[in-house]
N, C-alpha and C positions, 0 to 999 in steps of 0.2 A: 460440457464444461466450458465454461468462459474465464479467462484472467479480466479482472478490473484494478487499473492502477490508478491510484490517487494521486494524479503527474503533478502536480505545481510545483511540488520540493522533488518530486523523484530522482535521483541521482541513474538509477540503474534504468531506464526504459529502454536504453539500446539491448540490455542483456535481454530484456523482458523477450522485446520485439524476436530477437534474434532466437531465442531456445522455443520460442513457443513456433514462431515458422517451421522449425525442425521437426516439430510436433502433430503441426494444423490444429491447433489451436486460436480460436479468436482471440483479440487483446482488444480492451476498449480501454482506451485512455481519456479519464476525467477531470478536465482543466476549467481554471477561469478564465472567463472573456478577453483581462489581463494576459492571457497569454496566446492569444488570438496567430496564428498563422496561414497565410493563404497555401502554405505547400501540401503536395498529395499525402494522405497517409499513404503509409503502405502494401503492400497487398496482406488482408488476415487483420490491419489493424482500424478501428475508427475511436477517433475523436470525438468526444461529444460538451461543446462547453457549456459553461452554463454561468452563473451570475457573480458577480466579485466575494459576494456575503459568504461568512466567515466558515459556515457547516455547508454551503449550497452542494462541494464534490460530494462529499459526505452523506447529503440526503440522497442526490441522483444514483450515487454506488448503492444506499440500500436498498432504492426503490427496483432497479434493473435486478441486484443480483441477486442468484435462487441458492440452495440447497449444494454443496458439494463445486462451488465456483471458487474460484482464487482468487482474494483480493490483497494486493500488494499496499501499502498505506504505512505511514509514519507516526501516524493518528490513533493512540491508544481508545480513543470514544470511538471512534470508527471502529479499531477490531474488535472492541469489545462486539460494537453491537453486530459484525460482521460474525463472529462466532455462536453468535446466538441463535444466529439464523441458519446455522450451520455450514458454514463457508469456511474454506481451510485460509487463516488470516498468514502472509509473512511480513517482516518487516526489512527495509533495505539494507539495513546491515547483517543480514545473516540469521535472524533468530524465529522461529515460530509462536507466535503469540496462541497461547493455550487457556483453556479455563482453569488452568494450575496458575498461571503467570500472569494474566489481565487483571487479576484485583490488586497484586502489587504493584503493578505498574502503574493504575489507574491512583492507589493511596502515595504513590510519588509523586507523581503529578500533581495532584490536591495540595500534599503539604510543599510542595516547590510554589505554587500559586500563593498560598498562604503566607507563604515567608515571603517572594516579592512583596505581596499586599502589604505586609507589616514595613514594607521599606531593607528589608535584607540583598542582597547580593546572591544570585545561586550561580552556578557553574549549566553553562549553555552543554548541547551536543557538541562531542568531541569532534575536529574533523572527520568528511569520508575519508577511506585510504583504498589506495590497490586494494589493498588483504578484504578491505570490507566488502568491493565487489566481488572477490573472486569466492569469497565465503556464500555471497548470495547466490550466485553463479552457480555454485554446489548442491547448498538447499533447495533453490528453486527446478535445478531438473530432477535433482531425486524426491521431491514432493509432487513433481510431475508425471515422471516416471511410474511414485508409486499409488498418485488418482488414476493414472489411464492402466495400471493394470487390475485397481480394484473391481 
């Protein structure tokens, strides 16, 4: 098992880095070139960037990950197709994106796109908060927890 995080907007990659080391779990974190750093990753973690363009984290996460890996993402297209593939998808605030919940989520998306397009106003993501990491915090070991003793 591998985590793959969709880092450009990540909020949580400290927790990620951190609970998965306890683990010995790999973490491969996937950014744009935009966010290019010369410093070491960590030990258990690598960076892999890749081009500015808009799906580029997106294709490289689905091309790397297999069957029963963890991909972390904000990107409802991403978990959709990340669950397909059978990947256990979360997202940074807290919630497990499921084949129950990816097509409502995906027909929000649509219709928020739809209503900007028509010129409307929608209501952005609420701020991260404390509560929101400490919730991810919680999901992500015990989703950990319960791949590494399946």
């Amino acid at each position: 098992m591998k985590i793959y995080v969709d880092a450009d907007a990540c909020p949580v990659k400290e927790v990620i880095i951190k609970e998965a080391k306890a683990k010995d779990i790999s973490v491969i974190m996937v950014t744009s070139l935009s966010h290019f750093s010369t410093a070491d990753d960590p030990d258990g973690v690598k960076t892999i960037y890749v081009d500015t363009g808009a799906e580029a984290a997106d294709y490289r996460i689905m091309k790397l990950a297999r069957r029963n890996d963890v991909i972390v993402t904000q990107d409802y297209g991403l978990a959709s197709l990340g669950l397909a593939k059978g990947c256990t998808v979360l997202h940074h605030k807290g919630f497990t994106y499921t084949n129950e919940n990816i097509d409502q989520l995906l027909q929000t998306r649509y219709l928020s796109a739809m209503a900007r397009k028509s010129g409307k106003r929608t209501k952005g993501p609420k701020p991260f908060t404390t509560e929101d990491k400490e919730k991810f915090r919680t999901l992500f070991n015990s989703t950990l927890n319960q791949l590494l003793s399946d």
